[in-house]
PDB file with one MODEL, atoms N, CA, C and O in Angstrom:
MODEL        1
ATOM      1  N   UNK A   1      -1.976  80.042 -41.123  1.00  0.00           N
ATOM      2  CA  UNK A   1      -0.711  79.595 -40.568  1.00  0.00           C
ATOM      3  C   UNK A   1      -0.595  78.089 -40.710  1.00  0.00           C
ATOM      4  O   UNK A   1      -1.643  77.478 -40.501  1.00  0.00           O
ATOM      5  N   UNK A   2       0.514  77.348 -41.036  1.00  0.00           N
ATOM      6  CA  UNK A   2       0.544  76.126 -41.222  1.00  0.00           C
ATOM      7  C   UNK A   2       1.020  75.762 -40.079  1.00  0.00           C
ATOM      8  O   UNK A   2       1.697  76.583 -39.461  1.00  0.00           O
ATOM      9  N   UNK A   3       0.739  74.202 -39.416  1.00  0.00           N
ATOM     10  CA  UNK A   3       1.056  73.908 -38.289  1.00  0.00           C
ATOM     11  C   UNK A   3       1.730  72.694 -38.648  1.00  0.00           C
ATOM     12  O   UNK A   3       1.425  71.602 -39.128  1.00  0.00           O
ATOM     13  N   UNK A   4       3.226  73.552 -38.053  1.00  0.00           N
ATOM     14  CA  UNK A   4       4.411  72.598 -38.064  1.00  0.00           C
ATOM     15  C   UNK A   4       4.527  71.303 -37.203  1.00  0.00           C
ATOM     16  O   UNK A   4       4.136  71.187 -36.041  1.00  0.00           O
ATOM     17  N   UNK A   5       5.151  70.316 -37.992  1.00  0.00           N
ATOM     18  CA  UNK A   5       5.437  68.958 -37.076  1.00  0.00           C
ATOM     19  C   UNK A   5       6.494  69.438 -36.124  1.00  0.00           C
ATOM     20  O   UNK A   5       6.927  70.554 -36.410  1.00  0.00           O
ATOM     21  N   UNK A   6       7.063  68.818 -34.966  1.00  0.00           N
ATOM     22  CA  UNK A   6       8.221  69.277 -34.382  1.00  0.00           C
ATOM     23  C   UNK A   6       9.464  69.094 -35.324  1.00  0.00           C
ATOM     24  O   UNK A   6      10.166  70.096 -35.184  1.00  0.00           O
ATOM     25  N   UNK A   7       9.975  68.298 -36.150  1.00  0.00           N
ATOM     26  CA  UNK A   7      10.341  68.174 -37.202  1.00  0.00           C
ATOM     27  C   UNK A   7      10.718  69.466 -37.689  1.00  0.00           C
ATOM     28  O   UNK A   7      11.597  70.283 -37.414  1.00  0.00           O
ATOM     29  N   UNK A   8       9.873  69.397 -38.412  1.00  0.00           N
ATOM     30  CA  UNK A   8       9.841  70.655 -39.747  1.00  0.00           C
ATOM     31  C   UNK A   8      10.038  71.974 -38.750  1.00  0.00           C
ATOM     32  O   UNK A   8      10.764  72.890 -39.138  1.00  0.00           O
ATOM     33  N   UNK A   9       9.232  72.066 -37.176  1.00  0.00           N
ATOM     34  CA  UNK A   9       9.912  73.265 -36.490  1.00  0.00           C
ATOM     35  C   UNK A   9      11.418  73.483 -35.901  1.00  0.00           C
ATOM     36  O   UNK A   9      11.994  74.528 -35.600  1.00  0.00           O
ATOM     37  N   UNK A  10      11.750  72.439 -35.858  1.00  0.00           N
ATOM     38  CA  UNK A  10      13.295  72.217 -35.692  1.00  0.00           C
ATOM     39  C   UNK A  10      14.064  73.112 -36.744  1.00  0.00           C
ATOM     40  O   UNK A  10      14.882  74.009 -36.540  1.00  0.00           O
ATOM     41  N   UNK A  11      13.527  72.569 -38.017  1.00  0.00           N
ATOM     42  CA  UNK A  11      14.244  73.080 -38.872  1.00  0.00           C
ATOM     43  C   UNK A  11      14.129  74.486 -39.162  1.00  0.00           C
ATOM     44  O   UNK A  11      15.162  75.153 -39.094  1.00  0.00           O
ATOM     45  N   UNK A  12      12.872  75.141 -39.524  1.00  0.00           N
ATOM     46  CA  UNK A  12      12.977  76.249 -39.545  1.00  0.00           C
ATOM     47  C   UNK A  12      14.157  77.448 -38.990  1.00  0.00           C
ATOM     48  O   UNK A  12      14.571  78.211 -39.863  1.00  0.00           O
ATOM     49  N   UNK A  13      14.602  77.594 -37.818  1.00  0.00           N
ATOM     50  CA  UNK A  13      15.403  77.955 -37.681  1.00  0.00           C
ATOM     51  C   UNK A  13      16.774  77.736 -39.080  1.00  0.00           C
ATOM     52  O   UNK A  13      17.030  78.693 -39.811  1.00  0.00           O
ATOM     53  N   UNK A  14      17.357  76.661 -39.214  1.00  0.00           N
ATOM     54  CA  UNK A  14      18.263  76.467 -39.807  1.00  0.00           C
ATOM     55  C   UNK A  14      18.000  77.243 -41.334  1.00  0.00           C
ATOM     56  O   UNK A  14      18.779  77.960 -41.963  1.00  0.00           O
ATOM     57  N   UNK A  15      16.235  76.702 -41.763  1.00  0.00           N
ATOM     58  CA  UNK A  15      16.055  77.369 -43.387  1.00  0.00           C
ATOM     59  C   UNK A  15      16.176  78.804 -42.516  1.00  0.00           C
ATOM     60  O   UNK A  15      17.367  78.685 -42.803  1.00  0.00           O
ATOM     61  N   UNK A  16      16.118  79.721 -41.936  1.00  0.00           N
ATOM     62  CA  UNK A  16      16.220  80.885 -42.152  1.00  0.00           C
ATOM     63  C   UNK A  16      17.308  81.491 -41.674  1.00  0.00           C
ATOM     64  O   UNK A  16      17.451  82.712 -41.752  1.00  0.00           O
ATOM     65  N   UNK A  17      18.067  80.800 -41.204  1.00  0.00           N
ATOM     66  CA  UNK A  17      19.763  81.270 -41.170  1.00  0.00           C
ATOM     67  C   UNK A  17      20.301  80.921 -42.983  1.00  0.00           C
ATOM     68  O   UNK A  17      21.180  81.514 -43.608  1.00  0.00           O
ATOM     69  N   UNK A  18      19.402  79.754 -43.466  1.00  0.00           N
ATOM     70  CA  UNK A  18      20.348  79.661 -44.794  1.00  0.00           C
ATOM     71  C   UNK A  18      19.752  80.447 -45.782  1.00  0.00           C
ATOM     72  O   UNK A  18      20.350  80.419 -46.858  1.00  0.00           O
ATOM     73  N   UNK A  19      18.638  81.215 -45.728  1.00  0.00           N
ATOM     74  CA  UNK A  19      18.123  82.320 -46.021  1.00  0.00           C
ATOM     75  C   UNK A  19      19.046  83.626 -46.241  1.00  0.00           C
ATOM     76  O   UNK A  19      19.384  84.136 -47.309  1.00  0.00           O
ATOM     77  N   UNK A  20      19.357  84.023 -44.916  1.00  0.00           N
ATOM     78  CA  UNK A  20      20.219  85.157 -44.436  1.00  0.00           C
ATOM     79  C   UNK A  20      21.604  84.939 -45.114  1.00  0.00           C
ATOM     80  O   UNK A  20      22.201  85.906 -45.586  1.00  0.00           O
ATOM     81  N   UNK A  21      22.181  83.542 -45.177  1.00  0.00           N
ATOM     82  CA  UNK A  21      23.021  83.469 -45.684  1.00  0.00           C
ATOM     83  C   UNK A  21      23.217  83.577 -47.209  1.00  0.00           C
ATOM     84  O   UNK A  21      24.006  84.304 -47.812  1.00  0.00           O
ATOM     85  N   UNK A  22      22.205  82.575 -47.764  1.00  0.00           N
ATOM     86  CA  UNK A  22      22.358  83.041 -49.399  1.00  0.00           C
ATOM     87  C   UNK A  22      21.564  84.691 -49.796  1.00  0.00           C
ATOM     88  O   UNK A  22      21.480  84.995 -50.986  1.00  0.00           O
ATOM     89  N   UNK A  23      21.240  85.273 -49.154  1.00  0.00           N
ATOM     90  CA  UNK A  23      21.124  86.597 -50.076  1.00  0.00           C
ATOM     91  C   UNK A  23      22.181  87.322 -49.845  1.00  0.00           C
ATOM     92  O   UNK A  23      22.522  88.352 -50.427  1.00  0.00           O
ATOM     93  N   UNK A  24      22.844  86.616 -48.743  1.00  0.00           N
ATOM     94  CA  UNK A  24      24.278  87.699 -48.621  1.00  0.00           C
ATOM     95  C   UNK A  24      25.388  87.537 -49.576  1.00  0.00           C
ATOM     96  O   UNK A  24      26.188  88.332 -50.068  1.00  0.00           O
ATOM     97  N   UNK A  25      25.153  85.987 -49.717  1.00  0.00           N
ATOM     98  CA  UNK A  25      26.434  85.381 -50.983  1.00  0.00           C
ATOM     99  C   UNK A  25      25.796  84.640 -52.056  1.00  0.00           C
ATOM    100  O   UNK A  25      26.110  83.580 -52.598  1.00  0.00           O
ATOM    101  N   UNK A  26      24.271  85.903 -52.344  1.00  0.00           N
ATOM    102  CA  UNK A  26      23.851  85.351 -53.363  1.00  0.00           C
ATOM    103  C   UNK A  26      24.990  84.846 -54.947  1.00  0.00           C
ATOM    104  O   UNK A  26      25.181  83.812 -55.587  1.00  0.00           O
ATOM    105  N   UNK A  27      25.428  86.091 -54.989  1.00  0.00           N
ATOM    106  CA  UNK A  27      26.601  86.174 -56.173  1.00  0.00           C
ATOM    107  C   UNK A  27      28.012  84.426 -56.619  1.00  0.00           C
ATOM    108  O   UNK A  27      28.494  83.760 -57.535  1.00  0.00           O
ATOM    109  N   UNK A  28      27.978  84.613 -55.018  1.00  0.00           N
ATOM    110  CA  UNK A  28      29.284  83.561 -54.810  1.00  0.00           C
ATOM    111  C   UNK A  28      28.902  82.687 -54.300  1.00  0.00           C
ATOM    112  O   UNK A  28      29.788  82.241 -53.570  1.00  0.00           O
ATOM    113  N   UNK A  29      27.934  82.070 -54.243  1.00  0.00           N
ATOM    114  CA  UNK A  29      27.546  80.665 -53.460  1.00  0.00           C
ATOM    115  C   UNK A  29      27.838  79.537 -55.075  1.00  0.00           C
ATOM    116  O   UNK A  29      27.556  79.633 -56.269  1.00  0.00           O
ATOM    117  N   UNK A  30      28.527  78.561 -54.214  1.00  0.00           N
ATOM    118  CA  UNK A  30      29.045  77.775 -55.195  1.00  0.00           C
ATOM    119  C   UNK A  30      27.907  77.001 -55.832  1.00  0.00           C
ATOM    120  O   UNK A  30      26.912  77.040 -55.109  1.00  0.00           O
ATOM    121  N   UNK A  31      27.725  76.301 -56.965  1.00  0.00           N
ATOM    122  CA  UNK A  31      26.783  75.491 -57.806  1.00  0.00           C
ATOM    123  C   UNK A  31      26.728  74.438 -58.001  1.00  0.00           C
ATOM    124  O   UNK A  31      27.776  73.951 -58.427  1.00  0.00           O
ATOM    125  N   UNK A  32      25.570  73.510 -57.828  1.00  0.00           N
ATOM    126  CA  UNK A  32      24.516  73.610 -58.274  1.00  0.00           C
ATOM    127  C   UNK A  32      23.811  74.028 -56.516  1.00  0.00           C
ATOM    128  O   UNK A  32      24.131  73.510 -55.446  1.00  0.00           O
ATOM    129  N   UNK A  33      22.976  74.927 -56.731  1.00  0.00           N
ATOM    130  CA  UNK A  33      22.448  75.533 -55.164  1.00  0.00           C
ATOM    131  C   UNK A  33      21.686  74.638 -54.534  1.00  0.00           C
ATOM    132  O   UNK A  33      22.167  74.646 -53.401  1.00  0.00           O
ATOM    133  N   UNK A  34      20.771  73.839 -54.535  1.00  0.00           N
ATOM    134  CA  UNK A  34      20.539  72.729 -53.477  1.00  0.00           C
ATOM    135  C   UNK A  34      21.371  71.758 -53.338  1.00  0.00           C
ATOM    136  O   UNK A  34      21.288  71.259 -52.216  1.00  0.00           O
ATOM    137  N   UNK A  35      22.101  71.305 -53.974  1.00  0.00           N
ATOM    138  CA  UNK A  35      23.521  70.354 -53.100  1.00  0.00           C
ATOM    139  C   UNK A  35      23.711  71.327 -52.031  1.00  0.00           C
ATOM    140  O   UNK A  35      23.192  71.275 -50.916  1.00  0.00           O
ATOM    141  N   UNK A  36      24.510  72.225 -52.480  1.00  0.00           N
ATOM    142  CA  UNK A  36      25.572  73.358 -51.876  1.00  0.00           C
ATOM    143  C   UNK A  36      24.749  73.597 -50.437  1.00  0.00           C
ATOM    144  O   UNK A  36      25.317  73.382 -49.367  1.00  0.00           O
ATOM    145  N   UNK A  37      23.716  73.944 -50.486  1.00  0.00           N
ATOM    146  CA  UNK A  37      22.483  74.237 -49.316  1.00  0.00           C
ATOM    147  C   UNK A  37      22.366  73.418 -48.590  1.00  0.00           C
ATOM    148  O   UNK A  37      22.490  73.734 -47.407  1.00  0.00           O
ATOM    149  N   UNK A  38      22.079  72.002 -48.917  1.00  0.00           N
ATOM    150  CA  UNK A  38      22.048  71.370 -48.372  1.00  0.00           C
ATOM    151  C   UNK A  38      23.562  70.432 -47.925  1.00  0.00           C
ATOM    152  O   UNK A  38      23.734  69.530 -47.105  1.00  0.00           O
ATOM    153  N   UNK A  39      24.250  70.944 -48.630  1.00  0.00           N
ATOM    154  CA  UNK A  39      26.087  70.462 -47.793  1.00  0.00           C
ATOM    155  C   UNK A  39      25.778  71.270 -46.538  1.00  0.00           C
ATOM    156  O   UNK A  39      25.387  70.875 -45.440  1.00  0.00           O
ATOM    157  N   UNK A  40      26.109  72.770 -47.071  1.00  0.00           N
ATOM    158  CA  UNK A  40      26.197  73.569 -45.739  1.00  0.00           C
ATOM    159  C   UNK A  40      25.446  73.769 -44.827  1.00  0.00           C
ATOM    160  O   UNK A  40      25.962  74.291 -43.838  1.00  0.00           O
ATOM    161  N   UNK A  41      23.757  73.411 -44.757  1.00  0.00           N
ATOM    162  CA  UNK A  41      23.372  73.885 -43.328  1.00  0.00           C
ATOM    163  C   UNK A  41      22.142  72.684 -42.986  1.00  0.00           C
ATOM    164  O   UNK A  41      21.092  72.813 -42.356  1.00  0.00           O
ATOM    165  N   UNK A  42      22.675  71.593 -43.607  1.00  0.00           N
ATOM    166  CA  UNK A  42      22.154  70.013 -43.267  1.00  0.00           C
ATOM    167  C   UNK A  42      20.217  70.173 -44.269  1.00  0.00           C
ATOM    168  O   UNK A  42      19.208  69.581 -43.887  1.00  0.00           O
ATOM    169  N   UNK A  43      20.265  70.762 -45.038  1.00  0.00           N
ATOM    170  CA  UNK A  43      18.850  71.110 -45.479  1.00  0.00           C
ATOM    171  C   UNK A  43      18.384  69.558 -46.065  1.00  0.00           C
ATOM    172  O   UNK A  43      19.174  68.671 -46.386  1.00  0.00           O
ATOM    173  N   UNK A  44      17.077  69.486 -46.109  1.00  0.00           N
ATOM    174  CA  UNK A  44      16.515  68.508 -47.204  1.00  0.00           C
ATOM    175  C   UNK A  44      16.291  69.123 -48.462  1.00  0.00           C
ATOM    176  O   UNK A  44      16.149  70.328 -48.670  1.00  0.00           O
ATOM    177  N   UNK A  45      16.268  68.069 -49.398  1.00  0.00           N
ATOM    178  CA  UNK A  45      16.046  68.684 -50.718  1.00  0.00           C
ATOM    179  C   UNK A  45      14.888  70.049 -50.841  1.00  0.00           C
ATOM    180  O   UNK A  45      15.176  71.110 -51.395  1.00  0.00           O
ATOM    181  N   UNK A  46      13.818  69.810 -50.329  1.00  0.00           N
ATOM    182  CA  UNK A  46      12.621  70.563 -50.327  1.00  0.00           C
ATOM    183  C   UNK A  46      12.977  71.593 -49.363  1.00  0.00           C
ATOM    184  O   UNK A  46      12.683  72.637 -49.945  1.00  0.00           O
ATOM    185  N   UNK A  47      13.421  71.874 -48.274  1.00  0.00           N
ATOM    186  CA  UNK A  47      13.981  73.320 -47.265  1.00  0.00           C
ATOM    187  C   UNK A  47      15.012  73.842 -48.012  1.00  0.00           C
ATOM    188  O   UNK A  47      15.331  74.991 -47.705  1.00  0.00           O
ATOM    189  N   UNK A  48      15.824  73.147 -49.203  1.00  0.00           N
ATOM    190  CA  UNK A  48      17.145  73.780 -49.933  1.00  0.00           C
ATOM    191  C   UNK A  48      15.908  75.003 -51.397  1.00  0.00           C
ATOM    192  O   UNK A  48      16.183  76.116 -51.845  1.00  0.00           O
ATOM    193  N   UNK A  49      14.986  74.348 -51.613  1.00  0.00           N
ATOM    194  CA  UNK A  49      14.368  74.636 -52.503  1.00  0.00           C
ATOM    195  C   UNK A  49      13.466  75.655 -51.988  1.00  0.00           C
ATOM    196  O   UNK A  49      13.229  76.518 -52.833  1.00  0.00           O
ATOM    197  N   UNK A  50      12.820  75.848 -50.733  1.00  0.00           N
ATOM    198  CA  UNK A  50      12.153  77.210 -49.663  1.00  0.00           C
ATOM    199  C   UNK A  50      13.336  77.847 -49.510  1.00  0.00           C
ATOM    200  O   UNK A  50      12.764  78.897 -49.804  1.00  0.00           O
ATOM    201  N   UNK A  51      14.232  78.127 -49.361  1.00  0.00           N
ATOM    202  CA  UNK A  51      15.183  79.176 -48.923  1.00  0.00           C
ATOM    203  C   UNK A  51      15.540  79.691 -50.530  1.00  0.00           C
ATOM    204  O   UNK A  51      15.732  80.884 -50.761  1.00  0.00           O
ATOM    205  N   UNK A  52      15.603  78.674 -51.580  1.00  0.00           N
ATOM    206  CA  UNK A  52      15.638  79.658 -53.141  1.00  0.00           C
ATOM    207  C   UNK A  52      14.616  80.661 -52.766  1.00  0.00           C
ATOM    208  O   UNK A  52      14.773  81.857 -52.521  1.00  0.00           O
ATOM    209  N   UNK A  53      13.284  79.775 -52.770  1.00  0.00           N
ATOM    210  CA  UNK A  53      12.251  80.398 -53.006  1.00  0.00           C
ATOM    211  C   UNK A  53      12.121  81.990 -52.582  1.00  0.00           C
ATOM    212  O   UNK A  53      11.762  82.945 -53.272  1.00  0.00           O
ATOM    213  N   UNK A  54      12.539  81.934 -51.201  1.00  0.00           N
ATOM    214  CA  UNK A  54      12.355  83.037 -49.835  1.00  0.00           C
ATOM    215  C   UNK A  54      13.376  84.049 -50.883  1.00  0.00           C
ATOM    216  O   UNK A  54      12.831  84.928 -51.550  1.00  0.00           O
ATOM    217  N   UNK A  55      14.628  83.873 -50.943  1.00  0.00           N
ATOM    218  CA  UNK A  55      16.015  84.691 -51.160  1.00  0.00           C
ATOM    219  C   UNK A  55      15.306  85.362 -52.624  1.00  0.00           C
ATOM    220  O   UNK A  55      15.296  86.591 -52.691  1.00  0.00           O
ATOM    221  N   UNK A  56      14.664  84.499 -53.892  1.00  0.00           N
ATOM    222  CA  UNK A  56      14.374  85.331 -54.697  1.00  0.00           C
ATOM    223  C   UNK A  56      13.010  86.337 -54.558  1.00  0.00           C
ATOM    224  O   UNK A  56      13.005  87.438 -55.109  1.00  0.00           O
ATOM    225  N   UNK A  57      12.009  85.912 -53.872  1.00  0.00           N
ATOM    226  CA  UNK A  57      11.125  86.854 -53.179  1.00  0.00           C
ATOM    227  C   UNK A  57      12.112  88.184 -52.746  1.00  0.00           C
ATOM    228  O   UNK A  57      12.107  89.321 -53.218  1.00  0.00           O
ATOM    229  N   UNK A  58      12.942  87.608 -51.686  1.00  0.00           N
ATOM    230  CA  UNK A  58      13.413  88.857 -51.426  1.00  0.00           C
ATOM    231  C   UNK A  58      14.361  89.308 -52.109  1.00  0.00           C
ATOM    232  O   UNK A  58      14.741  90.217 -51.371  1.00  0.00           O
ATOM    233  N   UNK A  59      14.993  89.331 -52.952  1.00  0.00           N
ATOM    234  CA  UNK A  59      15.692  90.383 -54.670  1.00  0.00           C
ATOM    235  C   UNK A  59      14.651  90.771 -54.775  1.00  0.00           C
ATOM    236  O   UNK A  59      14.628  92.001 -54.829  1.00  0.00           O
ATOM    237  N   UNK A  60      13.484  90.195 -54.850  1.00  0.00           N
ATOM    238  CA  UNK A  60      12.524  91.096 -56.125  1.00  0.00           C
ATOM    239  C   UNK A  60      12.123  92.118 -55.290  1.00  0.00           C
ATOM    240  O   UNK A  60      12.105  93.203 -55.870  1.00  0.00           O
ATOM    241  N   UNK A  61      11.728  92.156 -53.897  1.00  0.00           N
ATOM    242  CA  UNK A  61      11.016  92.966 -53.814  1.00  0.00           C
ATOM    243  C   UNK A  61      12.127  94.319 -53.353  1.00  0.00           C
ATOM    244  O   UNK A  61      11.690  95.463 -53.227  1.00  0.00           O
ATOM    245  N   UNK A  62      13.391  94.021 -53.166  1.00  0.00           N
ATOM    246  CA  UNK A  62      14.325  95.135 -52.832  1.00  0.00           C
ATOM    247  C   UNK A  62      14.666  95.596 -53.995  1.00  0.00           C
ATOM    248  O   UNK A  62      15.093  96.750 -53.968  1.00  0.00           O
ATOM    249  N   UNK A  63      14.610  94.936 -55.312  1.00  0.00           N
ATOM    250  CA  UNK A  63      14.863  95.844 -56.646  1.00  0.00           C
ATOM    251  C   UNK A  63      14.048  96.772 -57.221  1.00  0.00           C
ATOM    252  O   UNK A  63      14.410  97.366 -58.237  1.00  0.00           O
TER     253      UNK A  63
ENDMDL
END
């Protein structure tokens, strides 16, 4: 288990609402996807780039 700064636990919440959100509008989420990620749910470059990560984990493993 990695042990979060209060920081980075703050955020969590937010990467996994923007999680939930881009696999729902994987299709239609506007481009280029870390701007866009990080417009909409205040991400840093690197939490815009964990929520890719997470959302294509999860395609693969539901296909």
């Amino acid at each position: 288990m990695i042990d979060l700064t209060p920081a980075e636990h703050e955020h969590s919440a937010a990467v996994d609402h923007a999680v939930e959100w881009y696999c729902a509008n994987y299709g239609t989420c506007e481009r280029p996807i870390v701007p866009a990620l990080r417009q909409r749910f205040g991400l840093t470059s690197h939490q815009a780039v964990v929520v890719i990560r997470e959302t294509t984990l999860r395609r693969a493993r539901a296909a």
